[in-house]
N, C-alpha and C positions, 0 to 999 in steps of 0.2 A: 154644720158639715165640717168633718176633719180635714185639715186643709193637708193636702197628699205632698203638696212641695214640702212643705215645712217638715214636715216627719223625716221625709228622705234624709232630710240635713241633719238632722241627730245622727245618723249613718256616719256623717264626712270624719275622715280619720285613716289612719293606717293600721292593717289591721294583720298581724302576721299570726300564722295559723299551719293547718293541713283540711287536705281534702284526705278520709280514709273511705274506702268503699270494703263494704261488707258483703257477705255473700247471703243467701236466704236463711243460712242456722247462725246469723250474725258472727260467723267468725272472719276478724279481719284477714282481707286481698292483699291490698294498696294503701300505700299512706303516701301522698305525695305534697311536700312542704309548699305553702303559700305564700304570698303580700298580696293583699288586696288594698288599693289605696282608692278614695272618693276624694274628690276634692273642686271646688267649685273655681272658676274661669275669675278672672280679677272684679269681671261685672257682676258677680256671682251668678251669671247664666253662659254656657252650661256647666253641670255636675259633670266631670271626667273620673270615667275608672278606668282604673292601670290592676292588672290582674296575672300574676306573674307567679310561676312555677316549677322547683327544682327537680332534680331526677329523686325517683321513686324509693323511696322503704329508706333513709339514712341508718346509718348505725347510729348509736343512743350516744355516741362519743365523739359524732361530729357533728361541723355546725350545718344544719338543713338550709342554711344560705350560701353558704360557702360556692363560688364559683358562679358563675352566668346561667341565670335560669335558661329553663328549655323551651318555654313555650310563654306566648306572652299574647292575654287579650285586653283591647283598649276600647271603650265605647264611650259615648255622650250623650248624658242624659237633657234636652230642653224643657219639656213638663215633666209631667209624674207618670210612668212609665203605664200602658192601660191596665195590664197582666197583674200590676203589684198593687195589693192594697197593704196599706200601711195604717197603724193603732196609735194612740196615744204617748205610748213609751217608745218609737219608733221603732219597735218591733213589726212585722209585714210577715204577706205570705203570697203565693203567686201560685199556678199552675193550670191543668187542665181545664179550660172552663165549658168541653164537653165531651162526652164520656162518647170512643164510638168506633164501630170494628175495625180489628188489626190496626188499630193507633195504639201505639205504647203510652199509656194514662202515668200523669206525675203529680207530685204536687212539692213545694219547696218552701220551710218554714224558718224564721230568721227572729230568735230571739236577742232584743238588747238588754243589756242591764251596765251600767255606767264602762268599763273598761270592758266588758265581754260582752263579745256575739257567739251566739252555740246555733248554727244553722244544721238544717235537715232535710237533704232530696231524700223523697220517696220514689221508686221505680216501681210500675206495672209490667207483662210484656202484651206483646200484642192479642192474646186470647182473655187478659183483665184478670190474671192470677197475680200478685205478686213477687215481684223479683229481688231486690235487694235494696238498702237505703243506702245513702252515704251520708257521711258524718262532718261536719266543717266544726271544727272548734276553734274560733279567734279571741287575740289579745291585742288590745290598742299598743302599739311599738312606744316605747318607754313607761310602761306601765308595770306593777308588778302581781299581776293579774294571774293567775295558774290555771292548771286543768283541773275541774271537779270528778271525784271518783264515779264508777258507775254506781247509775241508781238504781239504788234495791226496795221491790215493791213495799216491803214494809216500812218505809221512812216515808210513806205517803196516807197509810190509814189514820184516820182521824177527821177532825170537821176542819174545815176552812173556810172564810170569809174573805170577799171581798168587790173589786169593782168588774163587770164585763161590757164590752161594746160588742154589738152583730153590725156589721155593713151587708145588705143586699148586693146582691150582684149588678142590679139596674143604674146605684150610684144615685146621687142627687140626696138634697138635702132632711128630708122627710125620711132615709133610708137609713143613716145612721141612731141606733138608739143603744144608749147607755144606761144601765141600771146595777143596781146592788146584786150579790149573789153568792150564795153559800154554795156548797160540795162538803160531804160525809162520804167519805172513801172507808171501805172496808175490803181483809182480803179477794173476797167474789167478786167484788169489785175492779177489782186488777188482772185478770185473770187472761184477759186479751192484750194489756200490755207487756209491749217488748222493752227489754230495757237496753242502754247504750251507753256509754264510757262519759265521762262530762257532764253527769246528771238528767241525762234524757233518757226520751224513750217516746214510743208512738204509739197508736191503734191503727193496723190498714188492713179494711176488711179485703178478704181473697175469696171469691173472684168477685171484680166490682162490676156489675151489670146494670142494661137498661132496664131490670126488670122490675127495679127496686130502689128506693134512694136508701142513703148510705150515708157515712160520715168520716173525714179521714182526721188524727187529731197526733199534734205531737206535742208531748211536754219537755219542760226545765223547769228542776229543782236547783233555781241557784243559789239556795243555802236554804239551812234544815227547813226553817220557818215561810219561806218565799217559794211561790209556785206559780210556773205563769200557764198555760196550755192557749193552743191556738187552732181551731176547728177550723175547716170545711164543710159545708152543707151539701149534699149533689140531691137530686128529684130523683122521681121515678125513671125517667127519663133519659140522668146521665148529666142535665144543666148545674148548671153553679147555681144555688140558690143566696147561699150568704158565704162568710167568712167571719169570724169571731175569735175575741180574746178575752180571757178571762185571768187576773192578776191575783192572786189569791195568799192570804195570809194566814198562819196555822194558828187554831186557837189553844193554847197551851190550858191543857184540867188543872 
């Protein structure tokens, strides 16, 4: 079993960024500057996050810290939060875990790769059509970490290898399994995904119902060769079936 504290803590860091919210033909709203810090108590229990945020939209020529944020959320973590399941690379993902009328349906994806996190709310509204995502793109504070260009569907056809885990939604030790696994993307292939600024991009099927299970998935492309995607499973029903990650390496002809 993956042990859920331990992940979280690959997290711990400061991590300054934006939250951008897009609208449904993904053209950006809001861009509002971030710090998000994790950081563990001297005993190392609890994880504190300090989550702090400046006014909206900077000009490209000033500094997005500049001045006393406006808004400031702080929580503590004691175990592993129930909502988040967390991977190997302490990458995680968290959201709805049942599908069901007039609840506005989400889901929230959090990829790490050494100095970058590239996270992704997805929004439903309350009739299960789709509404808009928002885009969190972080950089560890002293690091010289950038933003990755948007991704464009063809820098993703081809084969890829690599490792995947599924965690069930029930949990327990029997429920996590890891295995090998290839992907051969072609462009019909892509055709559902949306792309976004930072090398992502997602699949959210509209309108998501009990009528039917379904799949919601986001990707990062954090560099040509390196692809990581992070699924949700829901039932017929609307339940959480699993959560899944898959790391994936391009195999170069």
């Amino acid at each position: 079993m993956l042990d859920q504290w331990e992940l979280l803590l690959r997290n711990i860091g400061e991590w300054h960024g934006s939250f951008n919210t897009y609208d449904s033909g993904l053209q950006l709203k809001r861009r509002q500057p971030s710090i998000l810090t994790l950081e563990p108590a001297a005993a190392g229990v609890p994880v504190n996050l300090s989550l702090l945020f400046w006014p909206d939209n900077p000009l490209p020529a000033e500094n997005p810290y500049g001045g006393e944020p406006v808004k400031q959320i702080r929580q503590s973590f004691y175990q592993p939060d129930q909502q988040l399941t967390f991977f190997p690379t302490g990458s995680f993902c968290r959201g709805s875990l049942q599908l069901a009328p007039f609840i506005r349906f989400y889901a929230e994806f959090c990829f790490l790769l050494g100095d970058r996190r590239h996270r992704q709310v997805l929004l439903w509204d309350g009739s299960g059509r789709f509404d808009h995502p928002v885009l969190i793109s972080e950089m560890r504070a002293g690091s010289q970490a950038g933003q990755l260009p948007q991704l464009q569907p063809e820098w993703l056809t081809g084969q890829w290898q690599g490792r995947q885990v599924v965690i069930t939604a029930e949990g327990g030790p029997a429920d996590t399994q890891e295995s090998a696994c290839s992907l051969r993307l072609t462009p019909s292939d892509l055709t559902t995904l949306r792309c976004l600024p930072d090398g992502g991009g997602f699949i959210a099927p509209s309108p998501v119902t009990q009528r039917s299970g379904f799949t919601v998935e986001a990707w990062w492309l954090a560099s040509p060769q390196h692809l990581e995607r992070l699924l949700r499973h829901y039932s017929d029903s609307g339940s959480l079936l699993a959560s899944q990650q898959q790391v994936l390496q391009k195999l170069v002809a």
